[in-house]
N, C-alpha and C positions, 0 to 999 in steps of 0.2 A: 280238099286241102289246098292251102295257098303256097306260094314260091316259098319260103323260109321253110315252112312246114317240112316239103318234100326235101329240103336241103338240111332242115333237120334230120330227117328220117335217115339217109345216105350216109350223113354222118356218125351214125348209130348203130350203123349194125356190125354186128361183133364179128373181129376180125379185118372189115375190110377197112386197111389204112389208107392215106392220103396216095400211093401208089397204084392202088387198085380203084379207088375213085378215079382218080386220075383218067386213067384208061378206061374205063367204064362209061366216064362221060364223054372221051374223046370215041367211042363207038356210039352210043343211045344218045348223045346230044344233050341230053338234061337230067337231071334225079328224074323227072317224070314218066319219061324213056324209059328209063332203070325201072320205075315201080311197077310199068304196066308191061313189060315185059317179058315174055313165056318162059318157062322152062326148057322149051327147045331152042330158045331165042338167046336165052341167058350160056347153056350148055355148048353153042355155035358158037360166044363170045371167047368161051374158057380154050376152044379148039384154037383160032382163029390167035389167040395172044399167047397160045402156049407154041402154036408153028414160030410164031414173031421172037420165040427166046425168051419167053417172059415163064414161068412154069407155077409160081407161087399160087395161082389163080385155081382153086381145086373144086371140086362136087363138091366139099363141105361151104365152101364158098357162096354157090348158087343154092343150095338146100337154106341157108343163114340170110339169104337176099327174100326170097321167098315167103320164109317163117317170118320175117320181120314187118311184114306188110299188113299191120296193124290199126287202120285210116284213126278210130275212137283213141285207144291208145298214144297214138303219136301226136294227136292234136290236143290230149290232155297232159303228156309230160312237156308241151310245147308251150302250154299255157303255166305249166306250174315254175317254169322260167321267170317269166313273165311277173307272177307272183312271189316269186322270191328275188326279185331286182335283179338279174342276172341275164343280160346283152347274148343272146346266141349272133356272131357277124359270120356267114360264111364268104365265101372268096366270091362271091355273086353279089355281095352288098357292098355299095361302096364305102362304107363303114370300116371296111377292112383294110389293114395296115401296109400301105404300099408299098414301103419296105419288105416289107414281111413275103409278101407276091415274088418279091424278085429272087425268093433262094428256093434252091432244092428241096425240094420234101416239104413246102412249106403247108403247114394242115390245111385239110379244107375249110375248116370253122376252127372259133375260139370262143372260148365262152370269157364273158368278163366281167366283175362286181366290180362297185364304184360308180366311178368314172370312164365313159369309151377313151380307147387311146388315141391321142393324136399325132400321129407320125408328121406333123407339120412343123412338129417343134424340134430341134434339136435334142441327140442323146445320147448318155455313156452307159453301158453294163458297165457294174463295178462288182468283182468278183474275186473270190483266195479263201485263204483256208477257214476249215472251221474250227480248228483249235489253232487262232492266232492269238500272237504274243500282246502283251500292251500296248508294244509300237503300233502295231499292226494295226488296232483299235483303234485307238487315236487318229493314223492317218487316213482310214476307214471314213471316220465322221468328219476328221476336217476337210479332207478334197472333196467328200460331198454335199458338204454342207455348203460349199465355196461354188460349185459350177450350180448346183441347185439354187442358192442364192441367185445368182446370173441369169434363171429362166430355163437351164438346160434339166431335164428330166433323169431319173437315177433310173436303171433296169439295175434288179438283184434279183434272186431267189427265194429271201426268205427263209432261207438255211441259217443256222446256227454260226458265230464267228463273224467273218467279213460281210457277209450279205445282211446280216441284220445290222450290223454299224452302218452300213451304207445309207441303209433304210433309214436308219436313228439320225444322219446326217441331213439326209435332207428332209425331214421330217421337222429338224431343230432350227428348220428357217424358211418352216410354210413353204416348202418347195414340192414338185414332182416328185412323185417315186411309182414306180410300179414292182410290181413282184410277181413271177413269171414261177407258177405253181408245176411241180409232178404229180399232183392229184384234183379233184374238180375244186372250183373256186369255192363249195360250204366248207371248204374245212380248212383249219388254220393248223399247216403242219411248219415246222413243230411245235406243239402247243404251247408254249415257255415263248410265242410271240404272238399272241392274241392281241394284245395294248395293239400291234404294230399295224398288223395285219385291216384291226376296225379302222385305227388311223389314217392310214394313208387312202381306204377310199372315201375318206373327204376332197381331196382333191385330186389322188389320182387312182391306183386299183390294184385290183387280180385279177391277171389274165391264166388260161390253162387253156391248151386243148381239148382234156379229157372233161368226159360231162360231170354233174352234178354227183357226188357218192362217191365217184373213184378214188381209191383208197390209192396212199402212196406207198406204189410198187416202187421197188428200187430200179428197176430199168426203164421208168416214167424218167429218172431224173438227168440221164444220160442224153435221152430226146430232147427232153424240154430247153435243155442249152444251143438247141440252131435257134428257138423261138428267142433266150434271151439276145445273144448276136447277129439275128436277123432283124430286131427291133431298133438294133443302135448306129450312133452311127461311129462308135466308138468302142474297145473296150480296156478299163485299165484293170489291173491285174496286181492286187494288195495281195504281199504273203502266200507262197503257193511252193509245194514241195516237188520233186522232180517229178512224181509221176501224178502230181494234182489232177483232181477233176475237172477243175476251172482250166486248166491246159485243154482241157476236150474245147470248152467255150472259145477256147484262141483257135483253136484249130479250125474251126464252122468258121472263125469270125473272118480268118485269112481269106478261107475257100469262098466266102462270099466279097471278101475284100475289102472288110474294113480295117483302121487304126488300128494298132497293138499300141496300149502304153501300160510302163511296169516301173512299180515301186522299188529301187533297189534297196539291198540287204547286205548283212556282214558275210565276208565270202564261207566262214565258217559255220553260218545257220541253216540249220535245214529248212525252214519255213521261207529261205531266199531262195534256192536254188532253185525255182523256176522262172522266178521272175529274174534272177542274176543271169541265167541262160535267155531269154527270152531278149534279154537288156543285146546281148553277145551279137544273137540272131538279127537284130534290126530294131525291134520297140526300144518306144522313146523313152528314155528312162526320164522319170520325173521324179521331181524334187519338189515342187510348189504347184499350184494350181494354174499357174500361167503357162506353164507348158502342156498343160491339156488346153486352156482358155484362148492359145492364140490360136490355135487349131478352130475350134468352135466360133469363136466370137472377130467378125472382122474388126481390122484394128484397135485390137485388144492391149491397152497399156496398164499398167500395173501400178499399183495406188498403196501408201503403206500408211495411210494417215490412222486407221486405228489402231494401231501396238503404238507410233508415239503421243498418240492423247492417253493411251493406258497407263505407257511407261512413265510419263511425264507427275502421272498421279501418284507413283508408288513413291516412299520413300526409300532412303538408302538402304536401309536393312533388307527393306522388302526386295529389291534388287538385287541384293548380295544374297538372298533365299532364293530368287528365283532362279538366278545366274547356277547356281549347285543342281536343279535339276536338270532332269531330263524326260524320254518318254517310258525310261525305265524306272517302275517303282523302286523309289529309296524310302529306308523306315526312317523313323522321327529321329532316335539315337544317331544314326549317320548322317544327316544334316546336320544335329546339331554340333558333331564332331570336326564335320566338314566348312560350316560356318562359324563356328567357335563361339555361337548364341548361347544365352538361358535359356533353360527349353522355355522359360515363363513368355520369353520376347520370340520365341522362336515361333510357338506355338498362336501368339498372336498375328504373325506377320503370313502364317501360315492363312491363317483366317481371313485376313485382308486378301490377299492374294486367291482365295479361293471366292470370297466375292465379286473381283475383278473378273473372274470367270478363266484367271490365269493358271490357275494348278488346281485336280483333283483328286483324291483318296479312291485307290482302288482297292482298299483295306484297312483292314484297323493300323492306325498310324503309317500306312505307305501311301506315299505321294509320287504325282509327274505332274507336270507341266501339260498343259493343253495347248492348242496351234493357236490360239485367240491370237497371239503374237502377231502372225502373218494376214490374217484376215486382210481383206482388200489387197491385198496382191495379185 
């Protein structure tokens, strides 16, 4: 077996996490240490880390090191990697994300489809609920679409709501995205994101921990949040209720010491109040892409020349239609009441406007406005 192999193999046997590797290689010196290893050898280990206050470390432990020592077997699911496009980098390769090294717990390996990651570029988790609001939506895909545009990389999850707009943002302008899985990189969960999931490893991926098969366990997805905020060097925080999930990703991303920035909200929404607490605490609360962009991009100045060549195209009307939305859907009747159009002129100006890429239907007859407005800021 070759170096990867045996650092495959370590990485694979059930039960022992990145904490008992850990220790295992700081006593045996390599996985190969590990593999050739006795059972008296192994059992002396369990003694020896159990004196040190460490207790997790048990006989079902060393029985699971032991059985696992497979050489045929390991060298063919190592291959079958290989043959399904799927990057095994353990923390022995220098393939592996430098960031990623410098936090606690950080996995021994990752598997990853696509694209490998490049930690040399700049990058944001973008994270919040999975039942968000429209607003939430929208500023989802335009703050990503906007630092993505710029060259900086998107981390989401690939979760349902904010994480898949994120994705959708910077997807919608050839940019980075990664999505940082709780189950192994063959499977696109939740299914209802397959388009997303093939797309973005065009040019960027899926990454996981867990190997190939592993179904998503609900307490995969709680882990998998140090990998998202250990990858970034950022993270903002779209729509998130007080006791959000995505609040766990703030928490890693503190303890590891990155950015907090958050989306404010109506003090009365429940999908704000984490991020209106968070705003409280210190994060930066943003309003536009440039308060994430001066952070990331040295001398970063703000440019607003596409909304006035947009605006400058529309006609009156169409302005006095846009001017009544917002990123709240309003139906066709309420516009028209509110603009005091024919629905005939209404409904055309509705259509121009949504060519311009300035307003779209998030239902039958309900409309908002899109950020196209601010773009280049």
């Amino acid at each position: 077996m070759n170096q990867e192999q045996y650092n495959y193999w370590i990485s694979n046997i059930p039960n022992i996490g990145p904490k008992k590797i850990e220790l295992l290689l700081q006593y045996f010196e390599s996985p190969q240490g590990v593999f050739h290893a006795s059972k008296q050898e192994l059992e002396k280990f369990q003694e020896i880390v159990k004196e040190a206050g460490y207790k997790k470390f048990s006989s079902t432990d060393v029985d699971s090191i032991i059985k696992s020592r497979d050489k045929e077997k390991i060298k063919d699911n190592y291959a079958k990697l290989e043959k399904d496009g799927i990057y095994f980098v353990s923390k022995e390769d220098n393939r592996y994300p430098k960031k990623l090294k410098e936090i606690y717990g950080a996995p021994f390996a990752l598997y990853m489809k696509g694209n490998l990651y490049d930690d040399k570029r700049k990058s944001i988790a973008i994270v919040g609920s999975r039942e968000c609001s429209p607003y939430g939506r929208e500023m989802a895909r335009y703050l990503s679409s906007e630092v993505a545009a710029r060259g900086i990389t998107v981390i989401s999850g690939l979760a349902r709501g904010i994480d898949t707009y994120a994705h959708q943002g910077a997807l919608s302008v050839d940019g980075n995205t990664y999505a940082i899985l709780g189950c192994g990189v063959d499977i696109c969960y939740p299914r209802e994101n397959f388009k997303w999931y093939m797309k973005m490893q065009e040019k960027g991926g899926i990454i996981s921990e867990y190997p190939p098969k592993t179904a998503p366990l609900a307490y995969h997805f709680p882990m998998r949040n140090r990998i998202i905020s250990g990858l970034s060097d950022g993270i903002l925080v779209i729509e998130a209720k007080e006791k959000s999930g995505s609040l766990i990703t703030v928490d890693m991303g503190l303890d590891q010491g990155k950015n907090v920035y958050a989306l404010p909200g109506r003090a009365t929404d429940r999908l704000s109040e984490g991020c209106n607490n968070l705003i409280k605490m210190g994060a930066k609360l943003v309003t536009s892409p440039g308060d994430i962009l001066e952070d990331f991009i040295p001398k970063y100045l703000e440019k607003t020349d596409n909304f006035k060549k947009n605006n400058n195209e529309l006609e009156t009307k169409g302005k006095i239609v846009y001017a009544c939305l917002s990123l709240e859907p309003k139906h066709l009747e309420e516009i028209a009441m509110q603009t005091k159009l024919p629905i005939d002129t209404l409904m055309e100006q509705l259509l121009l406007l949504e060519l311009h890429g300035l307003v779209r239907q998030t239902g039958k007859n309900y409309y908002i406005k899109t950020m196209v407005e601010m773009r280049g800021q």
